[in-house]
Backbone as CSV, one residue per row, in Angstrom:
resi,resn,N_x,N_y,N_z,CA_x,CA_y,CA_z,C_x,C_y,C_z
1,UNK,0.809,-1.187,0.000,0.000,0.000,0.000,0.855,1.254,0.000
2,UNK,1.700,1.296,0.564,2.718,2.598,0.815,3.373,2.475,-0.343
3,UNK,3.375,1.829,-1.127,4.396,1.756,-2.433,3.185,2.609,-3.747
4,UNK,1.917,2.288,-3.304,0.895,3.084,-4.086,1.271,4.161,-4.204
5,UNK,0.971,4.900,-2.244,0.490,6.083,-2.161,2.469,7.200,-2.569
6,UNK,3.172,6.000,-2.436,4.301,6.954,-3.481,4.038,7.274,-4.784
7,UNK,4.102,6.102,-5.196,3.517,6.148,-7.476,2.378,7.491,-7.588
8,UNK,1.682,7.589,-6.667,0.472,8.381,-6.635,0.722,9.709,-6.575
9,UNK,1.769,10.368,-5.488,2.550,11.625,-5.843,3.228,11.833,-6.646
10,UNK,4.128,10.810,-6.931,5.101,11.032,-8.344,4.276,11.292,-9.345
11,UNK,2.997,10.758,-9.677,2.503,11.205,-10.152,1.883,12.461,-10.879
12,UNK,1.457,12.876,-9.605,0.511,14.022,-8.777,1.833,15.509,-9.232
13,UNK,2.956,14.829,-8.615,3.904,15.770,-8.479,4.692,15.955,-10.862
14,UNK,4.386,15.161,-11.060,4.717,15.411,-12.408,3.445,15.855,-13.154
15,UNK,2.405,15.590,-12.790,1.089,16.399,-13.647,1.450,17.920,-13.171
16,UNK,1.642,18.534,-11.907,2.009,19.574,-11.975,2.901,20.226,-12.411
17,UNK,4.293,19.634,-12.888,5.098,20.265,-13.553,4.614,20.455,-14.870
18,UNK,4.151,19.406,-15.532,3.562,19.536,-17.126,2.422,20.659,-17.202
19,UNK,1.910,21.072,-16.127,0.779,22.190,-15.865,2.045,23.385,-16.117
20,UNK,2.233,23.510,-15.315,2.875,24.805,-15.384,4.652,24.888,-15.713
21,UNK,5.042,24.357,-16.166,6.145,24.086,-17.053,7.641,23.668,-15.834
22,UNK,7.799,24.401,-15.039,8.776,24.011,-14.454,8.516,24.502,-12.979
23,UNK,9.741,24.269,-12.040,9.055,23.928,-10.354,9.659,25.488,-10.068
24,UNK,10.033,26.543,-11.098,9.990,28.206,-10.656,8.652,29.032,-10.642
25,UNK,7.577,27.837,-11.104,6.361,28.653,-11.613,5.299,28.183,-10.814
26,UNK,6.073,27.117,-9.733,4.679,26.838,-8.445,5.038,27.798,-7.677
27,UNK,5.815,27.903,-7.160,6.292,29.268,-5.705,5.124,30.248,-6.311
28,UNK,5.425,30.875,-7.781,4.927,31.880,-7.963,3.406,31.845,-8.082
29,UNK,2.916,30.680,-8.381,2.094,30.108,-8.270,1.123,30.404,-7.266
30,UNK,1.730,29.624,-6.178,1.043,29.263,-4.998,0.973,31.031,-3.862
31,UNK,2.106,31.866,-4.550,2.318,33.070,-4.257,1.021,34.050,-4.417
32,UNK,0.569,34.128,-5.842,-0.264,34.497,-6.434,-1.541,34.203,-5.760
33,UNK,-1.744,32.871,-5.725,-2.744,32.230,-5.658,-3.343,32.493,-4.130
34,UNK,-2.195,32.712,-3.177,-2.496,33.412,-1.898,-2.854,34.582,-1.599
35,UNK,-2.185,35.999,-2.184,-2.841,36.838,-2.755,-3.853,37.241,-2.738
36,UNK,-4.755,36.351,-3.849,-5.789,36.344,-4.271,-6.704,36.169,-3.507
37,UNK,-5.959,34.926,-2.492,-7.656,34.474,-1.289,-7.594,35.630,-0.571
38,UNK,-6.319,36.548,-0.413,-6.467,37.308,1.021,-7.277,38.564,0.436
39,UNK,-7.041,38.948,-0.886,-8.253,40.178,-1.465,-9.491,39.782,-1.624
40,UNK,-9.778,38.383,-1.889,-11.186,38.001,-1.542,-11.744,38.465,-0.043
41,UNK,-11.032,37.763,0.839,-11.633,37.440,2.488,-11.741,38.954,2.370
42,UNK,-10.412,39.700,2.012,-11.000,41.457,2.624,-11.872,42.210,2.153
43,UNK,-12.228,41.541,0.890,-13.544,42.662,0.197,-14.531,41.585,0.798
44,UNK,-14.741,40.317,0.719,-15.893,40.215,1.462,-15.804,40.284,2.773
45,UNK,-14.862,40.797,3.695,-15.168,41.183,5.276,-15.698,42.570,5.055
46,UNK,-15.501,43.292,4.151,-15.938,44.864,3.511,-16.837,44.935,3.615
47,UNK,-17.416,44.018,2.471,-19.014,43.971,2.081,-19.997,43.616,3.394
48,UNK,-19.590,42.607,4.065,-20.403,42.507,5.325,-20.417,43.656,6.512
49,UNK,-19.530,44.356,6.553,-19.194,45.650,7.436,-20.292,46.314,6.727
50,UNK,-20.327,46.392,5.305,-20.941,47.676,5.073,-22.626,47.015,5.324
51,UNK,-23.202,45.892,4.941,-24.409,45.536,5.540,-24.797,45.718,6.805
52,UNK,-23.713,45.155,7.711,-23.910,45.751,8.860,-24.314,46.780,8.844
53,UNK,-23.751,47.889,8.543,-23.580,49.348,9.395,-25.095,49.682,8.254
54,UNK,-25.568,48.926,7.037,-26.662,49.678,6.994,-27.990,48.724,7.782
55,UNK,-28.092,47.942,8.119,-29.209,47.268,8.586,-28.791,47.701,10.664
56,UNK,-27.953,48.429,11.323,-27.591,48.668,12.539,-28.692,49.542,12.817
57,UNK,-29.347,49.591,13.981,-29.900,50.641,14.915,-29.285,51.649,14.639
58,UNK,-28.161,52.171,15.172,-27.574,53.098,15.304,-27.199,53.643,13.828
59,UNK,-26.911,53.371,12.678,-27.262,54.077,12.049,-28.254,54.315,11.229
60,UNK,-29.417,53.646,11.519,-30.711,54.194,11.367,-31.253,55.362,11.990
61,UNK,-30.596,55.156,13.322,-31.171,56.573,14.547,-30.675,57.889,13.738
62,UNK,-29.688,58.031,13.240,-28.556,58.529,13.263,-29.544,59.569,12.070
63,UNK,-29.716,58.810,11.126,-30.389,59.479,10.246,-31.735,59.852,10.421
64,UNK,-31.694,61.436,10.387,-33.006,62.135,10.522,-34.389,61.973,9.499
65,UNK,-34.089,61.999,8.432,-34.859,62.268,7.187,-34.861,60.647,6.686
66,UNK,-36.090,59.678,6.573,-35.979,58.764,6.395,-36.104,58.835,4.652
67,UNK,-35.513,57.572,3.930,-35.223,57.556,2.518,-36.722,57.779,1.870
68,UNK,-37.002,57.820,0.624,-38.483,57.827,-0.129,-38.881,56.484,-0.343
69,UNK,-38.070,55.439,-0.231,-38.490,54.276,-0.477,-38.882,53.462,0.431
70,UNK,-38.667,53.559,1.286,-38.832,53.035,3.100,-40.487,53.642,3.149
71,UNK,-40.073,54.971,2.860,-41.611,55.226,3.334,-42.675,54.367,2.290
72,UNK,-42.558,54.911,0.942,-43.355,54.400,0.035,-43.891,52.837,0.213
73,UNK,-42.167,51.824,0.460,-42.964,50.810,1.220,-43.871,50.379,2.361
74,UNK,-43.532,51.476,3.250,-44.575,51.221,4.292,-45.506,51.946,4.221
75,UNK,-46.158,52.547,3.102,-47.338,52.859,3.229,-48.143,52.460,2.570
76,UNK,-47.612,51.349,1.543,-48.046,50.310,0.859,-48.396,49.177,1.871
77,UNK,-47.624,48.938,2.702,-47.980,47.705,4.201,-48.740,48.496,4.697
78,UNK,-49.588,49.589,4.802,-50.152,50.494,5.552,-49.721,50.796,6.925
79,UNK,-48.393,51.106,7.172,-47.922,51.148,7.878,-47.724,53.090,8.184
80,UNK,-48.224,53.669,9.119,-48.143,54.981,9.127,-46.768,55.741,9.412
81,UNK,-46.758,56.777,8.721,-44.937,57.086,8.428,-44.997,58.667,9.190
82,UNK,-46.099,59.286,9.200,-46.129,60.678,9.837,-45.458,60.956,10.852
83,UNK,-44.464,61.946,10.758,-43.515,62.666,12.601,-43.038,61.332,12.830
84,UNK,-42.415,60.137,12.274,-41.965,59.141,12.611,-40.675,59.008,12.395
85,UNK,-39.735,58.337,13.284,-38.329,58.277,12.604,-38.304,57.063,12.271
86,UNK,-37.066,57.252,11.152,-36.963,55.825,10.239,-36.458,54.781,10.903
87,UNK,-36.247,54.820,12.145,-35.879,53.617,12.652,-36.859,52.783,13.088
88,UNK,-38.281,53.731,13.627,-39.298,52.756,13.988,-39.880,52.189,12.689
89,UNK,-39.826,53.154,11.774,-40.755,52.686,10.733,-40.192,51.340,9.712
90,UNK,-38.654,51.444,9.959,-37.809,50.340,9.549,-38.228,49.183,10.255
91,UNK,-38.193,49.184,11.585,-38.791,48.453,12.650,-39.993,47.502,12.100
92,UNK,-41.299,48.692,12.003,-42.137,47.859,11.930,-42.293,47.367,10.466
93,UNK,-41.350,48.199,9.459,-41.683,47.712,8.297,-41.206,46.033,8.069
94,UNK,-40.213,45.462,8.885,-39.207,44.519,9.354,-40.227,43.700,9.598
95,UNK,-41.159,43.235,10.942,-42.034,43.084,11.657,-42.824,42.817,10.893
96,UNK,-43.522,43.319,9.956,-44.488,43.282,8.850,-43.919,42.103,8.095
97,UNK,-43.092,42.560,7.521,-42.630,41.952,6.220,-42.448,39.995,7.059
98,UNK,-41.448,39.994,8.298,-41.541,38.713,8.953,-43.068,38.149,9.249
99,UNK,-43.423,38.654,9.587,-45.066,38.067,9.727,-45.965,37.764,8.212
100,UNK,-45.443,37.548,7.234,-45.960,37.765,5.943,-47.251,38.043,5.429
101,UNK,-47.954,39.741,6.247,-49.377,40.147,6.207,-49.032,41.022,5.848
């Protein structure tokens, strides 16, 4: 069995050279290729920061003047928007929408 799982890298280990031509072009390779995951993870740790900070309490409070579309939807849920801040009305528009009425 151990005589397999050698043949099996030699293998393994010569399909990769024929991939990429010689063993100066895995380093750079595997260089690259690391890189790459770490600009992924940071734009998507980005992207979730920025969901956060728009679905947060606090910056809902924050903002005085609620958007035209928030309202428009909740007054389509008949949800009343008058002298209201957008955080409650986010609230109950939330509330609404989970209860599916």
């Amino acid at each position: 069995m151990a005589f397999d799982a050698i043949w099996e890298w030699v293998i393994v280990g010569v399909v990769i050279l024929v991939l990429f031509g010689s063993a100066k072009k895995i380093p750079d390779f595997a260089r690259n290729l690391g890189r790459a995951t770490g600009e992924f993870k940071k734009g998507q740790a980005e992207i979730q920061d920025e969901i956060r900070k728009a679905f947060s309490p606090d910056s809902a409070a924050t903002s005085s003047k609620p958007d035209s579309q928030t309202i428009e939807l909740a007054k389509n849920y008949g949800i009343t928007t008058d002298n209201r801040p957008i955080a409650d009305i986010k609230k109950d528009l939330s509330e609404k929408l989970k209860s599916g009425n």
